[in-house]
PAFIDO-706074 format. One record per residue (C-alpha): residue in one letter; x negated, y, z; chain. Coordinates in steps of 0.1 Angstrom, whole numbers, padded with zeros to 4 digits, always signed. Each point is the difference from the previous one (the first is absolute). Layout:
% residues N
PT/A/X/Y/Z/A;
...
//
This chain:
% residues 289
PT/X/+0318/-0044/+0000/A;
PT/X/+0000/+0028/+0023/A;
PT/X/-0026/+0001/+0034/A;
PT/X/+0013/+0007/+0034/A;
PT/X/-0011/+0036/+0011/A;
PT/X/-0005/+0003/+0037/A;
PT/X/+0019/+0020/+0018/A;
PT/X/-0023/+0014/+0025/A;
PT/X/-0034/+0014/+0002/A;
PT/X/-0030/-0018/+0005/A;
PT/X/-0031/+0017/+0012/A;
PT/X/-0031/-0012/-0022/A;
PT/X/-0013/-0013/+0033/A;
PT/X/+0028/-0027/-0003/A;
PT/X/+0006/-0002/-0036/A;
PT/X/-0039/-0006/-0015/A;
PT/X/-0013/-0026/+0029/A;
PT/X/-0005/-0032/-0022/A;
PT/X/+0022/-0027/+0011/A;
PT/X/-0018/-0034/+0017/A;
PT/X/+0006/-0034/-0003/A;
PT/X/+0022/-0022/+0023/A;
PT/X/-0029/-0022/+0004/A;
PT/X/-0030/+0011/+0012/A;
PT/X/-0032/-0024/+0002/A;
PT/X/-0022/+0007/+0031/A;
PT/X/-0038/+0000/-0006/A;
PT/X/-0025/+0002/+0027/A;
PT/X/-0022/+0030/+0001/A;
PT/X/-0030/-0012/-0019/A;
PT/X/+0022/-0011/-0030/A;
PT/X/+0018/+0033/-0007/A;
PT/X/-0010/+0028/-0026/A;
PT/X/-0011/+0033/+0018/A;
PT/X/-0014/+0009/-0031/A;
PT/X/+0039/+0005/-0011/A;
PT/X/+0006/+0025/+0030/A;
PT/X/-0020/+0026/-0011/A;
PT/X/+0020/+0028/-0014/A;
PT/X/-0014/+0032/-0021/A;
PT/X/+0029/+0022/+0021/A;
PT/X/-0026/+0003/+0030/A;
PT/X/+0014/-0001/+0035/A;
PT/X/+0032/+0011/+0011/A;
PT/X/-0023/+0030/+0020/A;
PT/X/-0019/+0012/-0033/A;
PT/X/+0017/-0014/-0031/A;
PT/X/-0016/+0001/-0032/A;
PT/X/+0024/+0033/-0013/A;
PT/X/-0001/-0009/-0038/A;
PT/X/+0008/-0038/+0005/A;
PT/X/+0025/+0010/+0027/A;
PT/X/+0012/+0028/-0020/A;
PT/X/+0004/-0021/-0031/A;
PT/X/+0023/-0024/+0018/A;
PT/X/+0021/+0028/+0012/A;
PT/X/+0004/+0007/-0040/A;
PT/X/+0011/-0029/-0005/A;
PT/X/+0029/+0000/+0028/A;
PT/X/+0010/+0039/-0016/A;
PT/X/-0002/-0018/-0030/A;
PT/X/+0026/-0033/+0008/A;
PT/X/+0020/+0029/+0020/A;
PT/X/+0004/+0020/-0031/A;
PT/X/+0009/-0026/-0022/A;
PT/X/+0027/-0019/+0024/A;
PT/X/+0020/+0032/+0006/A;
PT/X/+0001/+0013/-0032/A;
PT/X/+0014/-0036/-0016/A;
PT/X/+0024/+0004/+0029/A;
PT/X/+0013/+0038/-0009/A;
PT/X/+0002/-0016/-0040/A;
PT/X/+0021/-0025/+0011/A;
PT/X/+0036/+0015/+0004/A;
PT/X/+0016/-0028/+0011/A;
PT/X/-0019/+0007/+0034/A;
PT/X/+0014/+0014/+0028/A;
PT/X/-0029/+0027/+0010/A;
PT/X/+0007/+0000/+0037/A;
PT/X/-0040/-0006/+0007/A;
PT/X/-0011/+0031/-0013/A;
PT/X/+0019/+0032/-0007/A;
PT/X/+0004/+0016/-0030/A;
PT/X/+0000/+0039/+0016/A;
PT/X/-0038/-0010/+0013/A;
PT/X/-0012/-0013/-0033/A;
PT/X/+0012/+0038/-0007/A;
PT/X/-0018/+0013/+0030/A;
PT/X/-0035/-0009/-0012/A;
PT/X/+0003/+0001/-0034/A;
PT/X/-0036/+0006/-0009/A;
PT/X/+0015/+0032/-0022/A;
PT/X/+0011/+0019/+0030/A;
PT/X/-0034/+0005/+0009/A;
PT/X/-0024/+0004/-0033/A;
PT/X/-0009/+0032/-0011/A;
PT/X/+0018/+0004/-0033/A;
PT/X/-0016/-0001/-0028/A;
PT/X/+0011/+0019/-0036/A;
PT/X/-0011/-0003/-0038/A;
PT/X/-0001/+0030/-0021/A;
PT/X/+0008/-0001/-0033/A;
PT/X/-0006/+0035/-0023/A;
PT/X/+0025/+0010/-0019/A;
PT/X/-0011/+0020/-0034/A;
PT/X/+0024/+0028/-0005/A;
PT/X/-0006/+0030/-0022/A;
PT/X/+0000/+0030/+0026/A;
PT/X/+0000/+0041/-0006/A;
PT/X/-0022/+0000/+0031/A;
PT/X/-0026/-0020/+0015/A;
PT/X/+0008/-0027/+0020/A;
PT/X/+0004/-0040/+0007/A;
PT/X/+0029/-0024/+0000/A;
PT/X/+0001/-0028/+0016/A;
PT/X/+0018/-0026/+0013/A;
PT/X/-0001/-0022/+0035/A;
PT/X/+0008/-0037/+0009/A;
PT/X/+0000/-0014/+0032/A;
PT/X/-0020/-0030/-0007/A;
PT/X/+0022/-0032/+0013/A;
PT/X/-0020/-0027/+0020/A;
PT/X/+0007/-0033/-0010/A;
PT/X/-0003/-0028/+0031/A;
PT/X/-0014/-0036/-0005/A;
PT/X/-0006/-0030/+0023/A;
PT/X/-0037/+0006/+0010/A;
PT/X/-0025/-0024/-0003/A;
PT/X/-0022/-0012/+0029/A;
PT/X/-0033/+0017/-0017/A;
PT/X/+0025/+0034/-0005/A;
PT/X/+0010/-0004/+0038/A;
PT/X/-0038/-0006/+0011/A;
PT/X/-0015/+0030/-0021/A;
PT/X/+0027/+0022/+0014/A;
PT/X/-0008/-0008/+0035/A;
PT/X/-0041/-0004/-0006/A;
PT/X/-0008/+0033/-0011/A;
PT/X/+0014/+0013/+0033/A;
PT/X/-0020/-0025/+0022/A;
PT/X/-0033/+0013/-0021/A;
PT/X/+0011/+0041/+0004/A;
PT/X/+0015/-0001/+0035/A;
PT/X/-0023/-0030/+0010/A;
PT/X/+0031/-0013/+0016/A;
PT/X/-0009/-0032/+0028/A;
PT/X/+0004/-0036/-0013/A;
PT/X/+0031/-0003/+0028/A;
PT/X/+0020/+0025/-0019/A;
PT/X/+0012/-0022/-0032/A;
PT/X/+0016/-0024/+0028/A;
PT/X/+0017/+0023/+0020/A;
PT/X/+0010/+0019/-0030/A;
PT/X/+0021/-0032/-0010/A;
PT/X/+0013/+0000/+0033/A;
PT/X/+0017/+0031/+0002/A;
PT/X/+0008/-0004/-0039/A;
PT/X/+0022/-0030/+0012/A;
PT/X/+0014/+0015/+0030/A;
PT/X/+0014/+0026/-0022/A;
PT/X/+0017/-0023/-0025/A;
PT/X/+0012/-0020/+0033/A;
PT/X/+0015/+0027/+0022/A;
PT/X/+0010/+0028/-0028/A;
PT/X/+0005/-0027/-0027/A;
PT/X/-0024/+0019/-0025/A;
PT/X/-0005/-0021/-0033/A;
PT/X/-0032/+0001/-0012/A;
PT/X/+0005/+0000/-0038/A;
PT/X/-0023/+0016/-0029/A;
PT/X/+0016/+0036/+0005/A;
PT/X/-0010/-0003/+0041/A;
PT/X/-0030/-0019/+0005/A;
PT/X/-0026/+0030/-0005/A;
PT/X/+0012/+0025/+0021/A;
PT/X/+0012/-0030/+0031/A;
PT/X/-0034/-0014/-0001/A;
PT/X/-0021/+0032/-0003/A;
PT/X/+0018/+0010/+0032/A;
PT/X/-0004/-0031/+0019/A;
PT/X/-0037/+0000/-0009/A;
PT/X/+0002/+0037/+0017/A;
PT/X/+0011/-0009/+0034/A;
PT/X/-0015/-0032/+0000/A;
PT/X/-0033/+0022/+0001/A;
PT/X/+0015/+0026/+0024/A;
PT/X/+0010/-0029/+0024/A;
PT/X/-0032/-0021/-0006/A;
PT/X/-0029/+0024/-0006/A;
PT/X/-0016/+0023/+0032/A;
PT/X/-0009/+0025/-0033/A;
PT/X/+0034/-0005/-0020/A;
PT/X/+0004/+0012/-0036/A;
PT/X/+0018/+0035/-0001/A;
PT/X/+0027/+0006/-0025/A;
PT/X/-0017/+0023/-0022/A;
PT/X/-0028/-0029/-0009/A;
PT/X/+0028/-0025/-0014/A;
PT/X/+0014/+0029/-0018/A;
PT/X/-0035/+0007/-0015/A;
PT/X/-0006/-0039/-0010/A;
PT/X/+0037/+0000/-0014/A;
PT/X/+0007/+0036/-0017/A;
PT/X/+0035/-0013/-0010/A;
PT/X/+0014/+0003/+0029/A;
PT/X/-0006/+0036/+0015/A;
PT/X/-0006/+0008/+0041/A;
PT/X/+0033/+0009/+0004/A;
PT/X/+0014/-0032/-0014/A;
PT/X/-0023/-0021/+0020/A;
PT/X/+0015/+0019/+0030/A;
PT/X/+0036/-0004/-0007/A;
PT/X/-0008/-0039/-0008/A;
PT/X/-0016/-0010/+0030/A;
PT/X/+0030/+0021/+0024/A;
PT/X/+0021/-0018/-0021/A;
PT/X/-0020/-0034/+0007/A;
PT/X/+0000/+0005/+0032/A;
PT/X/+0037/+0009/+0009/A;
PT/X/+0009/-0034/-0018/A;
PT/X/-0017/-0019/+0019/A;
PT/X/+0008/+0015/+0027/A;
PT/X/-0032/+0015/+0013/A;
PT/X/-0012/-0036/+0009/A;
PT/X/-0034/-0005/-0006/A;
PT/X/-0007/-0025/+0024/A;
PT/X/-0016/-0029/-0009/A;
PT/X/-0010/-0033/+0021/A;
PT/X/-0026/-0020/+0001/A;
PT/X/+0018/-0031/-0008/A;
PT/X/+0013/+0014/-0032/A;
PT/X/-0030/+0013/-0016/A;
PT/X/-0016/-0033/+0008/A;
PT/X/+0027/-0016/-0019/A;
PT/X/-0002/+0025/-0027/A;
PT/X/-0041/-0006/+0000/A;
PT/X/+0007/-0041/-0002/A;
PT/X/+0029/+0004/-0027/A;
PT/X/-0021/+0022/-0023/A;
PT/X/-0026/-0027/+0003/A;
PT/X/+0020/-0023/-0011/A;
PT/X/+0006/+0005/-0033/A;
PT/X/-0030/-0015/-0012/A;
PT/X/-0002/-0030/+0022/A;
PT/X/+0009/-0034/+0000/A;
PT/X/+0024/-0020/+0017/A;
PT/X/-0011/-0002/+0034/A;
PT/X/+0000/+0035/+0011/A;
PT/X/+0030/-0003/+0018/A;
PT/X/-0015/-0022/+0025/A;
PT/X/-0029/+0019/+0004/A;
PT/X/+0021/+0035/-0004/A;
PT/X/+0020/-0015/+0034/A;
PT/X/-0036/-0011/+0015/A;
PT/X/-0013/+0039/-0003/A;
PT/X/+0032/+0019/+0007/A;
PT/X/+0008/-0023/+0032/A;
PT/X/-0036/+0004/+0015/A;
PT/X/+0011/+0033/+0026/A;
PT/X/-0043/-0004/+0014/A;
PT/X/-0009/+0002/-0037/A;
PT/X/-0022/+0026/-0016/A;
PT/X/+0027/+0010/-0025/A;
PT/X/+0026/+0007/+0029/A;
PT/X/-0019/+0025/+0017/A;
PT/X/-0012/+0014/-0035/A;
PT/X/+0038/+0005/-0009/A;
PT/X/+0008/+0012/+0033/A;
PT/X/-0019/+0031/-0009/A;
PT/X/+0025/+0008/-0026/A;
PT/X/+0025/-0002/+0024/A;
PT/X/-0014/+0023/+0026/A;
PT/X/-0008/+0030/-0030/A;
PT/X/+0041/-0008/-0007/A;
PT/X/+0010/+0001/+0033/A;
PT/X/-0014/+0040/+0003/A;
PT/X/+0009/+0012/-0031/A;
PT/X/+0038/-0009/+0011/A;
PT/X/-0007/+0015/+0031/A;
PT/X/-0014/+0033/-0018/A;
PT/X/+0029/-0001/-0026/A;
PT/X/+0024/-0007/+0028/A;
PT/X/-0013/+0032/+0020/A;
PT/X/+0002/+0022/-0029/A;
PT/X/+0030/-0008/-0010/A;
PT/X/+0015/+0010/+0033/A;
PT/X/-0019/+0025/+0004/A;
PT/X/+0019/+0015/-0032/A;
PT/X/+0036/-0012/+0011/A;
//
C-alpha cells in the first residue's frame, strides 16, 4: 500500500511540532511539573549551539531523506522542487577535483614516467544526523560561529527550497548548508566569518567556489535576508520540540503569544540586525544598477 506524499512544502517549524491531545486536563499551579520545562537548548537569546545545532541535523536530515524518496518515486509529478536546481547545486560543481595516478611501466629509450589520471567520482549518500552535526561542528569550533547561527542557518536553508524550490538531497546538502551557515554569521555576528576562513575549515571547496555559491544563494532567494522576530521564535520553539512531550503546544502558544515577554524582545533583536542588512543589500544593489 502506497503513502500519500504531500504536495506542498512544509517548513520544519510546522512539520516537527508534536501534535496535542483534544483533551487537555487543567492542573493548578502547585500540581504541575516545572521540572519537565527545563530544556538543554538554553534560551531563545543564547541557545545551547551543539544541542540547537544537533536538532537542526536532524531537520537536514528528515529534509534529505523525504526529497530524495520523492525524486525515486517516478510516478511523482516533481512540481515541488525542480530538477534544473537539483543541477544548480550539485555539490560537484563546486569541489576541487580530485585525480588518482596510476604508473604505467613501459620500457622507454629515454628517461621518463608514464602515467595515467582518473578523475575520482564522488559517490552521494543520505547523511546521517552525526555526519550532518560533525560537518557543521567543526566550523562552529574554527570560526567560533554564535549559538544563533545554526537556527537562522535553517531559516534561510528553507526559504531557499520554498521560494527557488531547491531540493535538498545527498548530492546538495553540503554545499546549501555551508552557505546558509555563511550568511547566517554575516547577518548575525558584529565580527562575521570571512570567506577565506570557511574555505580554510573546508579545503574542498576552494575561495572561488565559496564565492560563486553564495552569489548564487543569494540571487535565488532573492536577496531576502530578512528575518522576523516571530519566525525565529517559532523556529527556536519548533526545534525544541523534538524532544518534548505532548504538551508543548500549549505551552509553545503560551510563549509565542506573550508580545511583553522576555523572548519577544530577545527575537526582536534578530529582526532589527535583518532589517539593516536588507537595507544595506538594498542600497548596494542599486547603487550597482
Amino acid at each position: 500500500m502506497k503513502h500519500a506524499v504531500n504536495e506542498f512544502f512544509r517548513p520544519s517549524s510546522d512539520a516537527c511540532t508534536p501534535r496535542i491531545q483534544k483533551d487537555i486536563t487543567y492542573k493548578p499551579a502547585p500540581e504541575r511539573n516545572h521540572k519537565a520545562m527545563s530544556n538543554t537548548m538554553g534560551t531563545i537569546s543564547r541557545p545551547n549551539f551543539r544541542d540547537a545545532l544537533r536538532r537542526v541535523a536532524m531537520i537536514i536530515r528528515q529534509h534529505v531523506v523525504k526529497i530524495e524518496q520523492r525524486f525515486q518515486n517516478t510516478s511523482t509529478k516533481q512540481s515541488l522542487f525542480r530538477q534544473s536546481m537539483r543541477d544548480l547545486f550539485q555539490e560537484d560543481n563546486f569541489l576541487t577535483p580530485l585525480y588518482k595516478c596510476t604508473m604505467v611501466r613501459v620500457p622507454m629509450a629515454r628517461p621518463g614516467v608514464v602515467y595515467a589520471m582518473k578523475k575520482n567520482i564522488t559517490k552521494h549518500t543520505i547523511p546521517s544526523e552525526t555526519e550532518i552535526y560533525d560537518f557543521a561542528h567543526q566550523l562552529f569550533k574554527s570560526v567560533q560561529l554564535s549559538s544563533e547561527c545554526s537556527i537562522v542557518c535553517l531559516i534561510y536553508v528553507e526559504r531557499l527550497m520554498e521560494s527557488a524550490k531547491v531540493p535538498l538531497m545527498a548530492s546538495t546538502w553540503r554545499p546549501i548548508f555551508m552557505c546558509g551557515l555563511l550568511l547566517a554569521s554575516k547577518v548575525w555576528q558584529d565580527l562575521s566569518s570571512w570567506n577565506i576562513e570557511f574555505a580554510t575549515v573546508y579545503p574542498q571547496y576552494s575561495l572561488d567556489s565559496i564565492n560563486k555559491l553564495e552569489v548564487l544563494f543569494l540571487k535565488q532567494i532573492k536577496w531576502d535576508l530578512y528575518i522576523s522576530s516571530s519566525s525565529y521564535a517559532k523556529y527556536y520553539f519548533a526545534l525544541r520540540a523534538l524532544l518534548e512531550k505532548r504538551d508543548f503546544r500549549r505551552r509553545y502558544n503560551q510563549l509565542v503569544g506573550g508580545v511583553g515577554s522576555v523572548a519577544a524582545s530577545e527575537a526582536l533583536k534578530i529582526q532589527k540586525r535583518t532589517e539593516a542588512v536588507k537595507e544595506e543589500a538594498l542600497l548596494q544593489l542599486s547603487r550597482s544598477m
